[in-house]
ChimeraX commands (.cxc) that place a marker at each C-alpha (Angstrom):
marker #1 position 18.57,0.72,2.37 radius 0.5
marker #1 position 15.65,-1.70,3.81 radius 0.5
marker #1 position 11.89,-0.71,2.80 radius 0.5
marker #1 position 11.54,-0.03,6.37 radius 0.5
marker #1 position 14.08,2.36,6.24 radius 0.5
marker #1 position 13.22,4.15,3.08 radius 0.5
marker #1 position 9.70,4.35,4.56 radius 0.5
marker #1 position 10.90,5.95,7.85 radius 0.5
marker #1 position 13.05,8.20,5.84 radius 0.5
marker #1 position 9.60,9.59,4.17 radius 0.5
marker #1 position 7.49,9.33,7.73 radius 0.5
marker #1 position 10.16,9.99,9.85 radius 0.5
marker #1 position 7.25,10.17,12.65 radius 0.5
marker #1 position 6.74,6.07,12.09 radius 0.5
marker #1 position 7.87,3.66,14.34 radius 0.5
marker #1 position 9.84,0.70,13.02 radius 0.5
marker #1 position 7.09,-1.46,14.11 radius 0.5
marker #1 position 4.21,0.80,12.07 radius 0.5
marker #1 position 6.66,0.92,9.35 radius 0.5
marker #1 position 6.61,-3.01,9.38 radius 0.5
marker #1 position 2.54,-3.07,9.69 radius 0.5
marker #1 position 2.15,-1.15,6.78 radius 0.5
marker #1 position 5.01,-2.23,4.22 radius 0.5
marker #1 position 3.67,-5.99,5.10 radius 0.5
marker #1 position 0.02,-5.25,4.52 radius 0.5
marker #1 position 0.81,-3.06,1.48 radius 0.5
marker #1 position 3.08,-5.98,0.55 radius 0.5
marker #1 position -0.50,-8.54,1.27 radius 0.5
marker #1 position -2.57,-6.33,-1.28 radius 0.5
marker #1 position 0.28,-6.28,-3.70 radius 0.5
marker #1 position -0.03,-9.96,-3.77 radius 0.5
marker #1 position -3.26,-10.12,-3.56 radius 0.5
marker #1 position -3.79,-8.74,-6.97 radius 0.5
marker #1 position -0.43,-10.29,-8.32 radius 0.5
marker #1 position -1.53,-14.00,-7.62 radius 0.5
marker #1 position -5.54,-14.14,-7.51 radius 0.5
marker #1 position -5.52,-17.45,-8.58 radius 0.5
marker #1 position -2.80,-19.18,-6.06 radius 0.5
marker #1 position -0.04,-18.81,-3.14 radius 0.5
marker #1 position 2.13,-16.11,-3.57 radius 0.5
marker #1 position 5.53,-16.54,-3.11 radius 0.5
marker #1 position 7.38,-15.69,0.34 radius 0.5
marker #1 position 9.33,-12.64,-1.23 radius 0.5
marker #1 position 7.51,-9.79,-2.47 radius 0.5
marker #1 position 8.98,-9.24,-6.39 radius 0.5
marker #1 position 11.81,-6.75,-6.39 radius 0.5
marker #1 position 10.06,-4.48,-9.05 radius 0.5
marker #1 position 7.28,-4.01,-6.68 radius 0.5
marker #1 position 9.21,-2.27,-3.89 radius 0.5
marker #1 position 8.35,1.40,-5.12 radius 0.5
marker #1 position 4.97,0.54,-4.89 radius 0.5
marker #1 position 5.17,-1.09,-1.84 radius 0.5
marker #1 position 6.46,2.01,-0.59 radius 0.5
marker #1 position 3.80,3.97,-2.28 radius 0.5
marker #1 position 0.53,1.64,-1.29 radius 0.5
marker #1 position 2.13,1.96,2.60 radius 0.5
marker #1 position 2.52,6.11,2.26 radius 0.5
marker #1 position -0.83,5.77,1.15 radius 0.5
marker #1 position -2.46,3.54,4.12 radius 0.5
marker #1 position -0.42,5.97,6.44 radius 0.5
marker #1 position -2.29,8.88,5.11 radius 0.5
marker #1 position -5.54,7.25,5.39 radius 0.5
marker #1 position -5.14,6.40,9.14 radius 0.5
marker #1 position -7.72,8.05,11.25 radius 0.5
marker #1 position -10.22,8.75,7.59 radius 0.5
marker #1 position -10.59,4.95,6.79 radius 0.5
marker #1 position -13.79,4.99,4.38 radius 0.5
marker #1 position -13.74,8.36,4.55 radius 0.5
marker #1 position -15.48,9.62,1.12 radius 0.5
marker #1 position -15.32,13.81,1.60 radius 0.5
marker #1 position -14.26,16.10,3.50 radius 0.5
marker #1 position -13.70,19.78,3.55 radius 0.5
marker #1 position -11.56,22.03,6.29 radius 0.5
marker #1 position -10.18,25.43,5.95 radius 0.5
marker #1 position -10.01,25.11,1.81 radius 0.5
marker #1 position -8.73,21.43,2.24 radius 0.5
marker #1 position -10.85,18.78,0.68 radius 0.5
marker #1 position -10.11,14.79,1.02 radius 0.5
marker #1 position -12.48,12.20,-0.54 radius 0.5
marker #1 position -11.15,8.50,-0.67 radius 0.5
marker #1 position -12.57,6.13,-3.70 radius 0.5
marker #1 position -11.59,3.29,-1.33 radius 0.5
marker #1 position -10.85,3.13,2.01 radius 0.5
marker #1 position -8.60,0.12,1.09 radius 0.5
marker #1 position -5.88,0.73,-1.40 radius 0.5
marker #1 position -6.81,2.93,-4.69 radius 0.5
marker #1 position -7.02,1.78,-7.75 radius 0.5
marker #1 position -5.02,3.96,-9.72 radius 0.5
marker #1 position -1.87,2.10,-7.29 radius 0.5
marker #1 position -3.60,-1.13,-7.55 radius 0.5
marker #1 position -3.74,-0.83,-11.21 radius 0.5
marker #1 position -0.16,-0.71,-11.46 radius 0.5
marker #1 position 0.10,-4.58,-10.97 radius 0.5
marker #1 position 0.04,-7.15,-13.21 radius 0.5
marker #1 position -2.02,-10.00,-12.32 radius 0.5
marker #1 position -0.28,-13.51,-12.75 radius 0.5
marker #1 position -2.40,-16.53,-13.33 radius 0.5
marker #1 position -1.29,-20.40,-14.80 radius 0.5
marker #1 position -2.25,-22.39,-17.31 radius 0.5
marker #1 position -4.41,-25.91,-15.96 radius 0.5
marker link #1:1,2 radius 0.2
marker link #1:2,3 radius 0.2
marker link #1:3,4 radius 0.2
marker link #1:4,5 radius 0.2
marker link #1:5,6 radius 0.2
marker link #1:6,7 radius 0.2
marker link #1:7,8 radius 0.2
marker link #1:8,9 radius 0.2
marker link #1:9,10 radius 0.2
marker link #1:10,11 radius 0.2
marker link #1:11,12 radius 0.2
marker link #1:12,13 radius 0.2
marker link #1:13,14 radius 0.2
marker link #1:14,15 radius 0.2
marker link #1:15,16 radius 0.2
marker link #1:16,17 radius 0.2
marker link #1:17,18 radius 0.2
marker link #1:18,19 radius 0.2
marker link #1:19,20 radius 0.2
marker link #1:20,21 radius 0.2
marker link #1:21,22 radius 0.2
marker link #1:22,23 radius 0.2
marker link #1:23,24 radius 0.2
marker link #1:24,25 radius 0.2
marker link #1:25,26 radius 0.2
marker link #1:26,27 radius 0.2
marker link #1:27,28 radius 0.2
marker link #1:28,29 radius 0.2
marker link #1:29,30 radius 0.2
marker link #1:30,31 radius 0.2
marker link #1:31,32 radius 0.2
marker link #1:32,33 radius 0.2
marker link #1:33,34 radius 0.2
marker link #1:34,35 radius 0.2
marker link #1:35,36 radius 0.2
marker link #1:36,37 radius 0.2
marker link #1:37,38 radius 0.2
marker link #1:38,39 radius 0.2
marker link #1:39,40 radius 0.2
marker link #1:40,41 radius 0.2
marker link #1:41,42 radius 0.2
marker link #1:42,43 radius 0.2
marker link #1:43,44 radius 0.2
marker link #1:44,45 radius 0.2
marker link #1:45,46 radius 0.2
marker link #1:46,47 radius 0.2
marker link #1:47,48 radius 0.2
marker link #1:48,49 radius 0.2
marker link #1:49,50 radius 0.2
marker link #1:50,51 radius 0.2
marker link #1:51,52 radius 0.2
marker link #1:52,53 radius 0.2
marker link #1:53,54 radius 0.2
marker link #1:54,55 radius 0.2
marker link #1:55,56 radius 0.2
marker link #1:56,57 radius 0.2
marker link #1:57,58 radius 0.2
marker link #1:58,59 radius 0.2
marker link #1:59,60 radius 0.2
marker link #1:60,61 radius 0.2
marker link #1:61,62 radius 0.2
marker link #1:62,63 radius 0.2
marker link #1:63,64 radius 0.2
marker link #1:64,65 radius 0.2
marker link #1:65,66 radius 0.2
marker link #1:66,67 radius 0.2
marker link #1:67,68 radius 0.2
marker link #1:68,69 radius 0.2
marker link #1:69,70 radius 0.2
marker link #1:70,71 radius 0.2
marker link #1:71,72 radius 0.2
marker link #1:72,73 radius 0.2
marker link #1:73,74 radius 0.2
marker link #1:74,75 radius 0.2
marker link #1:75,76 radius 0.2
marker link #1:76,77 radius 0.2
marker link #1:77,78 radius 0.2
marker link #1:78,79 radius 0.2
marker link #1:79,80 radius 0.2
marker link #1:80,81 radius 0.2
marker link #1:81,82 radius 0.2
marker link #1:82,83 radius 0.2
marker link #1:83,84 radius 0.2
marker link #1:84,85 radius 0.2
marker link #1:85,86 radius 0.2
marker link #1:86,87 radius 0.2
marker link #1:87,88 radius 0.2
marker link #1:88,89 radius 0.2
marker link #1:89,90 radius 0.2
marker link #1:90,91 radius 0.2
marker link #1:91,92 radius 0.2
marker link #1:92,93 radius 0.2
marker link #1:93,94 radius 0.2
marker link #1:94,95 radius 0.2
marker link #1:95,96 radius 0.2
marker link #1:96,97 radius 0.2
marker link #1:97,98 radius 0.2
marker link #1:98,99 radius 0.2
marker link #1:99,100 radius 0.2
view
């Protein structure tokens, strides 16, 4: 299966075009963190993908609560350390840097 459809198959409410959005900017902060130091390459690394998945499950959640720090509803409390990507799924990456 494609990330897009794996994503779909959790969100089944996504479009394929949403689905794209987010696996490509999940697959941006990914890289982000990956390479801080120079160009990532075109592909994101296959042992990424689950995170991919996650970071974009994540940024779907968030949609409509960016920056949103707490909130409580009916015994339902939300509050967001970052209104980017969290840091417990950022921390999952390893950072890759080269020698000069």
């Amino acid at each position: 299966m494609t990330q897009t459809e794996l994503l779909r198959a959790q969100i089944p409410q996504i479009s394929d075009g949403d689905a794209e959005f987010l696996l490509e900017t999940a697959k941006s902060a990914i890289n982000a963190r990956r390479y801080p130091f120079g160009e990532p390459p075109d592909e994101l690394e296959r042992r990424y993908y689950n995170l991919q998945l996650r970071i974009a499950i994540e940024l779907y959640n968030k949609r409509g609560a960016e920056g949103e720090v707490s909130h409580g509803e009916n015994g339902i409390s939300r509050g967001y350390s970052s209104a980017w990507v969290s840091e417990e799924l950022l921390s999952e990456i390893t950072p890759k840097a080269e020698i000069l």
